[in-house]
Structures are given as C-alpha cells and as structure tokens.
C-alpha positions as CSV (number, residue, x, y, z in Angstrom):
1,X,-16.3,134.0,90.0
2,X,-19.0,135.3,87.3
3,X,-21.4,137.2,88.2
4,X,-24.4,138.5,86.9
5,X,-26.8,141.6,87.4
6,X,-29.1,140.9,90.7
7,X,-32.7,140.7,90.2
8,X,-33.3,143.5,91.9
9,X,-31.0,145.5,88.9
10,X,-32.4,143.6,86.4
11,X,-36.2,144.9,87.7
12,X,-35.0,148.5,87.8
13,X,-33.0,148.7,84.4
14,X,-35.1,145.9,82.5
15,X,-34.6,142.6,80.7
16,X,-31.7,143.7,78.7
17,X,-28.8,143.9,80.8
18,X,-29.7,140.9,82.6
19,X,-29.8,138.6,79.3
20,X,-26.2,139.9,78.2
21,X,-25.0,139.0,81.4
22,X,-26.2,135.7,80.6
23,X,-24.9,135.3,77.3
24,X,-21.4,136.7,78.4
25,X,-21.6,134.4,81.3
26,X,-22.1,131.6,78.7
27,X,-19.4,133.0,76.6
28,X,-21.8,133.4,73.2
29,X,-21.9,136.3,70.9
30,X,-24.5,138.0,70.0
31,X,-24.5,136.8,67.1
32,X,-23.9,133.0,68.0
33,X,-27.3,133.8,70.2
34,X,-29.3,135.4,67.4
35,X,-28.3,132.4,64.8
36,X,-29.5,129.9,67.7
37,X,-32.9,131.7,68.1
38,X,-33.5,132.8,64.6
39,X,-33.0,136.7,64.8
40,X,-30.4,138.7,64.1
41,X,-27.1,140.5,65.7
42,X,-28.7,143.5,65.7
43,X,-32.1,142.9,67.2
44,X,-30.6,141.1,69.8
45,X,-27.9,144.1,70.6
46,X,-31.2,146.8,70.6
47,X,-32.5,144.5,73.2
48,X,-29.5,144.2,75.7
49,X,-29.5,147.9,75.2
50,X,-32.7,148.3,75.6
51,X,-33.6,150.3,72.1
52,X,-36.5,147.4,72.1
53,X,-38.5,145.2,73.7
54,X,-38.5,141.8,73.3
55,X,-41.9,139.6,73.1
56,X,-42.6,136.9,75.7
57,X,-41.8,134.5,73.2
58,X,-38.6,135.7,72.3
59,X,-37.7,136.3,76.1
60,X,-38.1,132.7,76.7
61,X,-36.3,131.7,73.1
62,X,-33.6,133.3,74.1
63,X,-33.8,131.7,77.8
64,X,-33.8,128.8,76.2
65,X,-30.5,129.2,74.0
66,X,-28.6,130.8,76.8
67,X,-29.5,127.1,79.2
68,X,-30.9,130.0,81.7
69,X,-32.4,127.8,84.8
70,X,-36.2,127.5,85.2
71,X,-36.4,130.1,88.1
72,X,-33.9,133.1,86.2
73,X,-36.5,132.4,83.6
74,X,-39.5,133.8,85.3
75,X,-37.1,136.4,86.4
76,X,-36.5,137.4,82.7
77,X,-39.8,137.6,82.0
78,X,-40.7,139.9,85.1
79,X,-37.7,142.1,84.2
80,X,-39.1,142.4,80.6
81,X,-42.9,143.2,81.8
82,X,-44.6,140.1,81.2
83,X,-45.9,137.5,84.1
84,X,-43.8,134.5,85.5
85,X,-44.5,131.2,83.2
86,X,-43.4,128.5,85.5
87,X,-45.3,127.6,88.8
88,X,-43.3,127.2,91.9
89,X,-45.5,124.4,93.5
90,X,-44.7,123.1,97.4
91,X,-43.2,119.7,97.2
92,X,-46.1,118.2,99.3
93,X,-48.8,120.3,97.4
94,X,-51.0,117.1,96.3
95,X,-50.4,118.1,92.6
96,X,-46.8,116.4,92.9
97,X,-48.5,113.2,94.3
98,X,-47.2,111.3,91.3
99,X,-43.7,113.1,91.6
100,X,-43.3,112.0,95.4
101,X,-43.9,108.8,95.0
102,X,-41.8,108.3,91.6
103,X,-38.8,109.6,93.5
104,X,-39.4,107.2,96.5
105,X,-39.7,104.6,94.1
106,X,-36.1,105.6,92.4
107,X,-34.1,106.0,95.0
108,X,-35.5,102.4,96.7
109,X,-35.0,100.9,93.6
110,X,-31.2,102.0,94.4
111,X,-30.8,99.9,97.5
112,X,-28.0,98.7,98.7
113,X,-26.4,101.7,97.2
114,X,-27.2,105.3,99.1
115,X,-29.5,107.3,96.8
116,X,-30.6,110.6,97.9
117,X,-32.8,113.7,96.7
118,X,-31.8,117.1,97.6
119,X,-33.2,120.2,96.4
120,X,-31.2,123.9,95.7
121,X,-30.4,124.2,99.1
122,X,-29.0,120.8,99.6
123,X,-31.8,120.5,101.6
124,X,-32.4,116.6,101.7
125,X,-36.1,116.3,100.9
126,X,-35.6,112.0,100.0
127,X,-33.1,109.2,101.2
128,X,-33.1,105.3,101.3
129,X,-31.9,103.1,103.5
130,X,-28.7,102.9,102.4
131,X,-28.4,107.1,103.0
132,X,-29.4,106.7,106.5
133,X,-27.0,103.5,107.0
134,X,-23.8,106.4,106.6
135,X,-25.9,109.1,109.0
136,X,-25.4,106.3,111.9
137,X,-23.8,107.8,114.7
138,X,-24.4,111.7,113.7
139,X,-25.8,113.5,116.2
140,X,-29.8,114.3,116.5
141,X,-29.1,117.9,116.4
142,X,-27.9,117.8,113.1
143,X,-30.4,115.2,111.8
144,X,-33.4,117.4,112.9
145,X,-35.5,118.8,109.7
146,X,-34.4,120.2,107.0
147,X,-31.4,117.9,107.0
148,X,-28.8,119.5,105.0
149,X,-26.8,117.0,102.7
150,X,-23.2,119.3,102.7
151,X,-24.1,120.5,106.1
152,X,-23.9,116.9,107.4
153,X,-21.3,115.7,104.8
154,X,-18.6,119.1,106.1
155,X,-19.7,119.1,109.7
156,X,-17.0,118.3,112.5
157,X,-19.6,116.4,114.4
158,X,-20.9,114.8,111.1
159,X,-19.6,112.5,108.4
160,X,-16.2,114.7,107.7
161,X,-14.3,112.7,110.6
162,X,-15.0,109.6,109.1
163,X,-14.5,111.3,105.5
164,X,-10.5,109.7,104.6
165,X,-9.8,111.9,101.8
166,X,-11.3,115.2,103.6
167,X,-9.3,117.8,101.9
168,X,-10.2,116.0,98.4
169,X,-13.9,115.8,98.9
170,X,-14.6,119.2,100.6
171,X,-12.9,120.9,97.7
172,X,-15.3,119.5,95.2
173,X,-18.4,120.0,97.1
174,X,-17.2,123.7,97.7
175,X,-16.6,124.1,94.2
176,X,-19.6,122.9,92.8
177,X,-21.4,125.2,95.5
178,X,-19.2,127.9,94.2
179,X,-20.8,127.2,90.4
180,X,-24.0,127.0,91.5
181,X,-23.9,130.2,93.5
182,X,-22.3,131.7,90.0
183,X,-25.4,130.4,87.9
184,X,-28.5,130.6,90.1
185,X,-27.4,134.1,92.5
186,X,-28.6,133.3,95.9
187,X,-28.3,134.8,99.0
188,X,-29.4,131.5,100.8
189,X,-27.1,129.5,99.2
190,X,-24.2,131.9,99.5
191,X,-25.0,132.3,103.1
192,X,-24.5,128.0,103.2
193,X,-21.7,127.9,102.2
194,X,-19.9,130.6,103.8
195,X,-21.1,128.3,107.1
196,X,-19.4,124.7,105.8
197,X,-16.5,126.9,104.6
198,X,-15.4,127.8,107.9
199,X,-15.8,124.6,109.5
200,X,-12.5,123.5,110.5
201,X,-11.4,120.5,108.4
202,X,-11.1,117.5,111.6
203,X,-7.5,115.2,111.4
204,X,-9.4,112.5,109.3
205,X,-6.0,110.3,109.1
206,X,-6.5,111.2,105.3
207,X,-4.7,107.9,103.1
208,X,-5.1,108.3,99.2
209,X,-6.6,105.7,97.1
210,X,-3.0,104.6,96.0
211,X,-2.3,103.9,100.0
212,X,-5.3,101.2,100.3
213,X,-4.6,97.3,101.3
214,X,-6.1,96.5,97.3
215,X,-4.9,99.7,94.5
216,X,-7.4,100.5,92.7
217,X,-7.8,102.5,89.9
218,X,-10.8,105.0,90.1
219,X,-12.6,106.8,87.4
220,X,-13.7,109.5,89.2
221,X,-12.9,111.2,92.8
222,X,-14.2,108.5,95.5
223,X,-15.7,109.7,98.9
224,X,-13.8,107.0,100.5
225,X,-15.8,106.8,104.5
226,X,-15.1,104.5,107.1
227,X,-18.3,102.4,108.6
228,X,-18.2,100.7,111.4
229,X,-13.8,100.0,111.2
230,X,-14.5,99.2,107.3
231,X,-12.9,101.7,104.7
232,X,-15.9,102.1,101.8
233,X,-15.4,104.4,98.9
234,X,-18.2,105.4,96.9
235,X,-18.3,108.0,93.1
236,X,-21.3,110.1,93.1
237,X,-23.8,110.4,90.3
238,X,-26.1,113.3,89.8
239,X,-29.2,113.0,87.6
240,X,-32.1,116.3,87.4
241,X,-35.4,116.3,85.7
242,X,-35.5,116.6,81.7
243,X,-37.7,119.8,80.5
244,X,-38.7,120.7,83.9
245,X,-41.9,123.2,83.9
246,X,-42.0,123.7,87.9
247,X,-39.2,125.7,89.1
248,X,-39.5,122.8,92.5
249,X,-39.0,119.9,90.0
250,X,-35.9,122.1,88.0
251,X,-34.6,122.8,91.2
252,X,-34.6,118.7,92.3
253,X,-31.1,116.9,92.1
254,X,-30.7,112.8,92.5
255,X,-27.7,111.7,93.9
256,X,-27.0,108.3,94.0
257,X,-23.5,107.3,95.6
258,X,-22.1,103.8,93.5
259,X,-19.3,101.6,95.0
260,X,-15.9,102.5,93.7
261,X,-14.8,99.2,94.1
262,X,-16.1,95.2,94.8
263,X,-15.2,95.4,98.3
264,X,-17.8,98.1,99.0
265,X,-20.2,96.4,96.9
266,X,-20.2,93.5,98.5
267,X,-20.4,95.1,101.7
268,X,-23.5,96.9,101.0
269,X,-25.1,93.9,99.5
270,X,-24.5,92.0,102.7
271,X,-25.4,94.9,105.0
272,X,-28.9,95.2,103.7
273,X,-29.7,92.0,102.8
C-alpha cells in the first residue's frame, strides 16, 4: 500500500515533503506537475525540498493538479503556514438545509432501487426505502446510530449470511477501503477496517452468477442477496459532489444499488408499489 507522510510529519518538516509524497503517490514528475500548474521543474523541486516557500495560491494550484482531496488540502496549507480554506460544517448545521433536503430528494427519487448516502466513515447519514427493505431482519444492535454501511454489509449477524457471493463482495469492499485508507490516511478508518476484516466470513452457500436458474451476463460484480427465499442481485453505483468547497460535502458518497438483472427489477417494482 502507498503511503504518505502523516500530518503530524508534514507540520513538523513543512509543506514540501508532504506534496512530493503526493505527486509520487500520483506517479507525476516534477516536471509533469510544474507544466500542469504553470511553473517550472525547478521551483517546484526547491519547494519539496524546502529551499522555498510556496504562496497560498500556489499551494492550492498544485493541490489541485495532484487531485489532493478537500480535507489533505487544508492540511497542505497548515503545513505550508497559511490558514485552512475549506470549512468543515456539521451535516445538520442549518447552512446545509438546502443540501439535506436535495440528497433526500435523490435518493427517493431512486425508489424501488436502494439508494444510500454514506459519508468517509461509511457512516450511513441517508437511505430510502428500498435500503431499509435489505436491513430487514438485522438485528437492532447493529441498526442503532451511526449505522455503518460495511459494518452491516460484513457482519455475521448482518447482511453477509444472506450475501451469495461473500468471498467476491467482501474482497471489493476491503479493497476499496484499502485505497481509500492509501489516499485520505486515517486512523478511524484504518481502525474500521481492521474490525470487518476479522469478521469471520459465515457459510453463505456461495453459487456464482454462471450457477443461477436464468445465466446472465453481468457488467460489473453483482451483490447478489437473498430476500425473503428470492435470490436478487444488484451492481453498485457511486456518485460524489462536483467541486466540493466543504470538506462534509467532499467527503459525501451516493450509492445507489441497480438491478443486475429483470428478475430483480421486477421484484423491487412490485415490492414497493
């Protein structure tokens, strides 16, 4: 796995180090970086070296370049001696009225089809109807808040027994959680999945797609879940906010799970109907 200076390094040795661990982490020269933000090779090597100081401005060009999320950002800045730009605003602070209530309106807008919003943690701060049709059954202890959408997807007493490809599914939630941890560094999130790691993967009965009653050819890896004796497979999409300025709204990922195939369409259009 990459890694990259902690934020506690990057305060005590400056912005430099921290920004060419974020351009080799990218895999960028320096000179790919200074043609994208209109220096040069050599001002931007006296900067990771730390011969010279780099203005806000160029802190946050370079940001920019390198695809550096919203909160690393403010942590770039702090390293280099300037003030944080982006505001870290609580999600039910009355300035994101209009946010709240666009998101509610996106994922109902979804229905039948589960649509959920979670935030860095996986924390689930948004779900429809069609979310809390698949939670049926889980128990209340792990559907008090926060509820935790890998928490309750990995959990022996949550979805995983009903999960038919297990094995398939929990490697590519573990993996993305292994990217993320790569890009963003944190200790929470580490911590997280170290937890759903070690739960033990429960005998799910696991049949692959190519084992079903109907073949079908997916595009993409299926969650396929059984629902009340009915075997429904579902593809995840993941959308985030364009240009985020709040590190909250960068930080906000919509998940919206469609049906792999008619059968569970029509079963979801019947369900909630």
């Amino acid at each position: 796995m990459t890694t990259v200076p902690s934020r506690t390094a990057a305060g005590a040795d400056g912005v430099g180090p921290l920004l060419r661990a974020w351009r080799e982490q990218r895999r960028v020269s320096q000179l790919e970086l200074a043609l994208r933000a209109d220096s040069s090779a050599r001002h931007i090597s006296f900067i990771e070296t730390g011969r010279s100081r780099p203005s806000e401005e160029m802190v946050l060009r370079l940001a920019e370049q390198l695809d550096v999320p919203v909160r690393e950002r403010n942590a770039l800045l702090m390293a280099a001696g300037y003030a944080p730009r982006f505001p870290h605003t609580p999600l039910d602070d009355p300035a994101l009225d209009a946010l709240r209530d666009g998101i509610e309106r996106l994922i109902g807008g979804f229905e039948p089809y589960p649509a959920l919003v979670v935030d860095a943690m996986y924390d689930v701060v948004a779900a429809n109807r069609g979310v809390m049709m698949l939670f049926d059954g889980v128990p209340e202890s792990l559907l008090t808040p926060p509820l935790n959408a890998v928490r309750l997807t990995l959990h022996p007493q949550g979805l995983a027994p009903r999960i038919l490809n297990l094995r398939e599914w929990r490697g590519h939630l573990l993996e993305q959680m292994r990217r993320q941890i790569a890009l963003c560094r944190s200790e929470p999130l580490r911590a997280l999945y170290e937890e759903v790691a070690a739960f033990p993967v429960p005998d799910t009965h696991e049949r692959h797609p190519e084992e079903a009653d109907v073949p079908v050819a997916y595009f993409a890896l299926p969650m396929v879940i059984e629902h009340e004796g009915r075997r429904l497979s579902f593809v995840s999409s993941i959308s985030t906010f364009n240009t985020p300025m709040d590190v909250t709204v960068a930080e906000l990922a919509v998940e919206t799970l469609l049906p792999a195939d008619p059968a569970t369409a029509k079963y979801l259009q019947s369900w909630l109907s």
